[in-house]
Each structure stands twice: as structure tokens, then as C-alpha cells.
N, C-alpha and C positions, 0 to 999 in steps of 0.2 A: 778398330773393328769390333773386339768384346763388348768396347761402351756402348757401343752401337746396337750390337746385338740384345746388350743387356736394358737398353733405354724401350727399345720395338716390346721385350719379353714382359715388360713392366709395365709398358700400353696395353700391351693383350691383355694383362691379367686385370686390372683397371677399368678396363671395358667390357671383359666380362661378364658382371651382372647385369649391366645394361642390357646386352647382345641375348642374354638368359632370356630377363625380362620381358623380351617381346615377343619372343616365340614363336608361334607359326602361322597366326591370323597377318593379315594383310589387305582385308577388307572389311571394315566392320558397316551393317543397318540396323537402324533403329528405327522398329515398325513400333504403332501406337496407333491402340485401336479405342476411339474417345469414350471412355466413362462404362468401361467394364467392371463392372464391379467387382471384388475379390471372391465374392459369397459365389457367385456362378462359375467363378473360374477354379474354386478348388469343393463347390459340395454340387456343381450343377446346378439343372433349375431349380429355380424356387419352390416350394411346394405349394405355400400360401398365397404368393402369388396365381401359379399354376392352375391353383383348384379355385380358385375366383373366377367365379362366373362371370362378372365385368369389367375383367382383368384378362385372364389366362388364355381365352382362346377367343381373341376379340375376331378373328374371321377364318383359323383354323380349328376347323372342331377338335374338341379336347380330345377323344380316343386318338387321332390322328397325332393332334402334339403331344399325346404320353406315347404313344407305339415311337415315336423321334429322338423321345427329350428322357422318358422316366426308366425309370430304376429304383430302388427302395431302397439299394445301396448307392450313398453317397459316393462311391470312387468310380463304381460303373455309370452313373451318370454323368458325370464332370466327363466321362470321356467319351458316351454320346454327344455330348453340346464339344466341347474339344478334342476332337482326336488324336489331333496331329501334335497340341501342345503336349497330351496327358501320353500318347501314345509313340512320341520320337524325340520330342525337346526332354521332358522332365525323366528320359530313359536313359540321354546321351548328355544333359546339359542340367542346371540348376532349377528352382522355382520357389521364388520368396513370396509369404506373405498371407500364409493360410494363417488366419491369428486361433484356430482352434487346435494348433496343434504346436505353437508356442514362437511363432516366427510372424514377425512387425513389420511392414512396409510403410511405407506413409511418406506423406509429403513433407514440406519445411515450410511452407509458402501461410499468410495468412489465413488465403481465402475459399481455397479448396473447390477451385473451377477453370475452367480452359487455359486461358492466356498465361496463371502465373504461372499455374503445370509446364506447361509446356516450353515459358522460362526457366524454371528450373530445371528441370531436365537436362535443357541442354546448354543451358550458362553454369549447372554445378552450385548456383546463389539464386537463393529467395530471394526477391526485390520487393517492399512492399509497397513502393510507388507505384506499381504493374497492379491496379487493383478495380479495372476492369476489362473485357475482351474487348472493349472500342478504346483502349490505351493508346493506339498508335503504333508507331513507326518506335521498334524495342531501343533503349539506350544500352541496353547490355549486349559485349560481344559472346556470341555463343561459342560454341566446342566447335563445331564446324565454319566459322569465319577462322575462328584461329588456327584449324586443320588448315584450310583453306590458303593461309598466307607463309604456308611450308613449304619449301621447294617441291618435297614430295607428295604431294597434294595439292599443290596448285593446279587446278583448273579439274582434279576428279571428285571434289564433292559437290552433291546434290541434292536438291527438298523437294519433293511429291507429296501432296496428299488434296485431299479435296476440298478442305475449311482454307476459303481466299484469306484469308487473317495471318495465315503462313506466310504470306508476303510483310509484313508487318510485324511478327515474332524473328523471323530470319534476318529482319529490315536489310532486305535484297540491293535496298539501295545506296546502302552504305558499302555494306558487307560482298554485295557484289557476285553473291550467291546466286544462279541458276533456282528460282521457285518457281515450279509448277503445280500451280496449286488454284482452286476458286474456279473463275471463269479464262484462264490462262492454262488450267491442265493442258486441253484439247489442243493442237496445235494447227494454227489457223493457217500457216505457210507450209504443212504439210500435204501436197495436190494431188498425194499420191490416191487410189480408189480408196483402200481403207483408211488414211487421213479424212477424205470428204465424206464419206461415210460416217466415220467416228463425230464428226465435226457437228454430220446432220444429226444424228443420233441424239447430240450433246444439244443442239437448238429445238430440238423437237418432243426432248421428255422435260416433264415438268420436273421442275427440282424436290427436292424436299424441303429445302429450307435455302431463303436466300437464293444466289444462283450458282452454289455448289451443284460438283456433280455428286453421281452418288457412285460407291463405292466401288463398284463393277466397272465402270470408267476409268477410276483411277489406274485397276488392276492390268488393262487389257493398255493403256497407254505406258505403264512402267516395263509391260513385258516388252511390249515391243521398241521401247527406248535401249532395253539392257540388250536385245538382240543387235543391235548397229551399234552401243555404247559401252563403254567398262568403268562407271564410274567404281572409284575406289571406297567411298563413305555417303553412304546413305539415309535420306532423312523420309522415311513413310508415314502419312497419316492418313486413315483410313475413320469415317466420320458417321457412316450410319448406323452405330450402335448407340451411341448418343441422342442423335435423331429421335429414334423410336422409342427410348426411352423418355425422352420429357414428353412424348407424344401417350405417355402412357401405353399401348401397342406391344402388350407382353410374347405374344406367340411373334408378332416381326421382328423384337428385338430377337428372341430367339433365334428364330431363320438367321439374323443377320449376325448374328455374334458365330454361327456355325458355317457361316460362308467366310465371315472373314479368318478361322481358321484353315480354312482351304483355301486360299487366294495365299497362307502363312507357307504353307504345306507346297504350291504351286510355286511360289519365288525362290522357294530355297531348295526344290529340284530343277529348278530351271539352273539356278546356281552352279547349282554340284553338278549338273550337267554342262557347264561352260570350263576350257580349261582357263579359262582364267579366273577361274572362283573356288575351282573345286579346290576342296582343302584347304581354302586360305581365309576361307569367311565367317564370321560371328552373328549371330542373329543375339539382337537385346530387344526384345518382347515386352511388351507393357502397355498401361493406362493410364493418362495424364492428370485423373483424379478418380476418388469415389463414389460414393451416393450412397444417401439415406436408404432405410431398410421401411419395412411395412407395404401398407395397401398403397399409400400416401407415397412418402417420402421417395420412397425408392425411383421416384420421378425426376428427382429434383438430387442438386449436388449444391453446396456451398459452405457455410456457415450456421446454416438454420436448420439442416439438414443431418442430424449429427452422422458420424462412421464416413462421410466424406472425405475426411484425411488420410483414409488406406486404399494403399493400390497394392498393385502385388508386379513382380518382376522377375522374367524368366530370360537366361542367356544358353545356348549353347554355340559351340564352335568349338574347333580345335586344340584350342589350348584350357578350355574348360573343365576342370574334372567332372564327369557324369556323378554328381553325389546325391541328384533328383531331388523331392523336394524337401526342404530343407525345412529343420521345426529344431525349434528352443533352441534358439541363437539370437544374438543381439540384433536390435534394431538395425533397420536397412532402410534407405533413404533415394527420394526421388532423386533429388541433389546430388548421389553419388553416382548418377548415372554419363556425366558428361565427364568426368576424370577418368570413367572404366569404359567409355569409348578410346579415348586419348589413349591410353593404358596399352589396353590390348593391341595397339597399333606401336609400341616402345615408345611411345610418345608420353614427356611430361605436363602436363596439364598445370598441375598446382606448381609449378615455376614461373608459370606467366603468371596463374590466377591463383594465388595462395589462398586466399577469402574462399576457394571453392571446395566441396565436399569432397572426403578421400575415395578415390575407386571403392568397389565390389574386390576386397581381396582373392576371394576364394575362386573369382571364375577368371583370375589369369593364371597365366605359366607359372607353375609352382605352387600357388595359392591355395590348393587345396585344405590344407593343414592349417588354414590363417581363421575360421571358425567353427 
């Protein structure tokens, strides 16, 4: 009976850190809002952009987009255009990647544009065979197929967002993944009045590009999926920032990079208002690539395009230390964003996929101290 005792006493202690490790999240999403630049996300709008006349307020008159957007102080503007980021995540949670203030985010990927981003992401490895957005059906298993084929996750992870390419990055058809996303958000077996509604809505606006929906869609189809559903791991992509940026369309990308903080702001009190979320959930915040800077560039993201390779990356949740944002620390990496999903769920990641980048130390249980 002592060996006994003493064998159980010796499990416990053994499994300890594990059991430490995972701490109190127990549902992690990972929203990603396309081709945010870092410059607006941590000094606001642009000015130079702004005060361009054939730029800045291509159909909102410019007093109206400065009374929105300006401020002469950089930190009160950033949280005109974000409030919710600057004003509840970077208060209660982290935020990497302002390079003015000594903190590196960036990609690993060669190419520094949709598809590899959002590879990397969330497979944790740069492929550089992924080296255009019409690449295909992904060979790489992501963070969520492998979530996915866990007892404990079987059947509660899920992809939303509105670029149909998601079907394709997720490859639904191996992976076996639930993607909503493209011209498949809508749900066409849905007969309910705001189903048919949603549906007509979805046949009757013109898209923006392609026959994505556009953002607002996405928003009002997630809310009301998490209202009858719980999934446990979440994949959001949210695409009209991107849009209006290669469309050049500076005051729309505005509007829309200030809504898709409120649609940020709206999920995660819908959350905390569900008992099966409150308390238990992580928000990982981000941008699948860069873009160029100037009158020009700032259009375009890639290679040719330099400053492309910086995003920036904000977590908060539960087990997060609130250490807000974070400056003169070591580089931080898009790639480690699919192991610091896995992570914050006690899940090991780099056991399956050694090749892939190490967690975000500092935003799990305990991690504080780790930069």
C-alpha cells in the first residue's frame, strides 16, 4: 500500500508542470485582420498618407477624417483608429511589434503576402514551395488539423473568415476541417428568416473582390453560429482591410480597420458573456503580412515592397500577464504563433512538429518572466 501510495505521489509530482503549464485558457481564437500594417496599429493614421489630397479622404472629407482618426499625439491616435486593441487587450494582455520602440515582429516566410502568412501562422513553418495565393490545396498540416485529431478537440475546431482561399490554406479536404469561408460563409441550408435574409443579402451586394463577402458578413454569421455552437478553437479572418488598401482607398481602409476593431471588441464580449467562455478564452490578434510605407507602396505588400516582413501581434486572455506593450525584446515571429495556440491549450505542438517555431513564452501560465 506505501509503494502505492508512493508510485500515485510521484505521478503527481511529474505531472505537475504539465498540469501548471496549461492554466486556465481552454479556448483559444485566432482573429486576423489581412494586411494591417504595424505603423497604424501602434502610431495611428498616417499623416502623410492622411494629408494627401489624392490619397486621404478619397470620399470622406478630410475635417471629418481628422475629427475620427487625428490626434498630434501618436498614442491618442492609435486608440482613435483601435480602441478596443489600445484600450482593453494592450491594458489586460501583450502587444508586439512596434519597431519604434525596440520590439520586432515579422514573418519567416519568403514572400511576405497572403497565403504564406497565413501558412505560417498556423503550421509554425515557412514553406517556400507556398509561393503564390493560387498554390492550392496546402500540403502542410496546420495547428488546428492537429488540434483537431485530439480526443479533446475533436470535432470543436473551426475556420471563418471571408477570403475562399481558406478552404485551400486549411485544405478542408484532407484536414476535414469545418471552412466557412468565400462564397460558403452564408449558409445556404439555413431556411431560417435570417438565414434567407443573410443569404439574399450575400446574392445581392456586390463583393469587393472576387465573390468574398465582406467583413460585416462574416461578423453577423460567426455571432450567430457561437450563439447555437461552442466551438473550442477558432480560426477568423476578417479581409476588408486588405481590400481597400491595394484599392488605395485610404479614409475606407480607415473606416474598416476601426470597425474590424469593434466586431474585436463585440466577439470577445459576446464570449465573456457566454458561460462557456468566460474566463477561459484567449484572443491571439494579428496580421498575416505587411506593406510598404509612402504614397506608393503602402498599397502593395510582397517583396518589392520593402517593411512588408513586419506584423505585429497581440494576445490577451487568462493566463496572460497584462505586461501591455512590449518594447526592446527579442524578435518575435509569425511562426511562433501556431505552437502558442497549442501551448495555451497544455498542448505540445513542437512533439508532433519539432521543425516548428517555439511559443510566445511570455503570454502563457507563468511566462511572464521568460522576456
Amino acid at each position: 500500500m506505501k509503494r502505492l501510495l508512493v508510485v500515485l505521489l510521484l505521478g503527481l509530482i511529474a505531472a505537475a508542470p504539465a498540469l501548471a503549464a496549461s492554466g486556465k485558457t481552454r479556448h483559444v481564437v485566432l482573429i486576423v485582420s489581412d494586411g494591417v500594417r504595424w505603423q497604424e496599429v501602434f502610431t495611428g493614421a498616417d499623416p502623410l498618407l492622411l494629408n494627401d489630397p489624392k490619397i486621404g479622404g478619397n470620399e470622406t472629407p478630410l475635417p471629418v477624417l481628422k475629427q475620427l482618426y487625428w490626434s498630434d499625439d501618436a498614442k491618442a491616435r492609435r486608440k482613435l483608429l483601435f480602441p478596443f486593441l489600445w484600450g482593453t487587450v494592450a491594458e489586460h494582455g501583450q502587444i508586439f511589434g512596434n519597431q519604434n520602440e525596440g520590439s520586432i515582429a515579422q514573418v519567416t516566410n519568403p514572400f511576405w503576402f497572403s497565403y504564406p502568412g497565413y501558412n505560417e501562422m498556423s503550421s509554425g513553418v515557412a514553406d517556400p514551395k507556398i509561393d503564390s495565393n493560387q498554390f492550392g490545396k496546402n500540403p502542410n498540416a496546420t495547428v488546428f488539423e492537429w488540434l483537431n485529431g485530439l480526443p479533446a478537440y475533436h470535432g470543436k475546431v473551426e475556420i471563418f473568415g471571408t477570403w475562399g482561399t481558406f478552404h485551400d490554406i486549411f485544405n478542408d479536404s484532407r484536414s476535414h476541417l469545418p471552412v466557412r469561408s468565400g462564397s460558403t460563409l452564408v449558409d445556404p441550408a439555413d431556411r431560417s428568416p435570417r438565414g434567407r435574409l443573410l443569404r439574399e443579402l450575400y446574392e445581392t451586394t456586390t463583393p469587393l473582390e472576387d465573390q468574398d463577402p465582406m467583413d460585416s458578413f462574416l461578423h453577423v454569421v460567426l455571432r450567430d453560429h457561437l450563439a447555437k455552437h461552442h466551438p473550442s478553437v477558432l480560426f477568423v479572418g476578417y479581409g476588408d482591410t486588405d481590400t481597400w488598401q491595394h484599392a488605395g482607398v485610404y479614409d475606407a481602409f480607415l473606416h474598416t480597420a476601426h470597425s474590424f476593431d469593434s466586431f474585436v471588441r463585440d466577439l470577445w464580449e459576446q464570449m465573456q458573456s457566454m458561460p462557456e467562455y468566460r474566463g477561459t478564452t484567449t484572443f491571439i490578434i494579428t496580421a498575416d503580412h505587411g506593406r510598404g510605407s509612402g504614397p506608393v507602396d503602402w498599397k502593395d505588400h510582397g517583396v518589392e515592397q520593402p517593411g512588408s516582413n513586419n506584423v505585429w501581434i497581440a494576445v490577451m486572455g487568462p493566463d496572460t500577464a497584462p505586461l501591455g506593450e512590449r518594447k526592446n525584446i527579442e524578435r518575435v515571429t509569425q511562426s511562433q504563433i501556431a505552437a502558442t495556440i497549442a501551448a495555451l491549450l497544455g498542448e505540445d505542438y513542437l512533439k508532433a512538429k519539432p521543425q516548428a517555431a517555439a511559443p510566445l513564452k511570455s503570454v502563457l501560465a507563468g511566462g511572464a518572466a521568460a522576456h
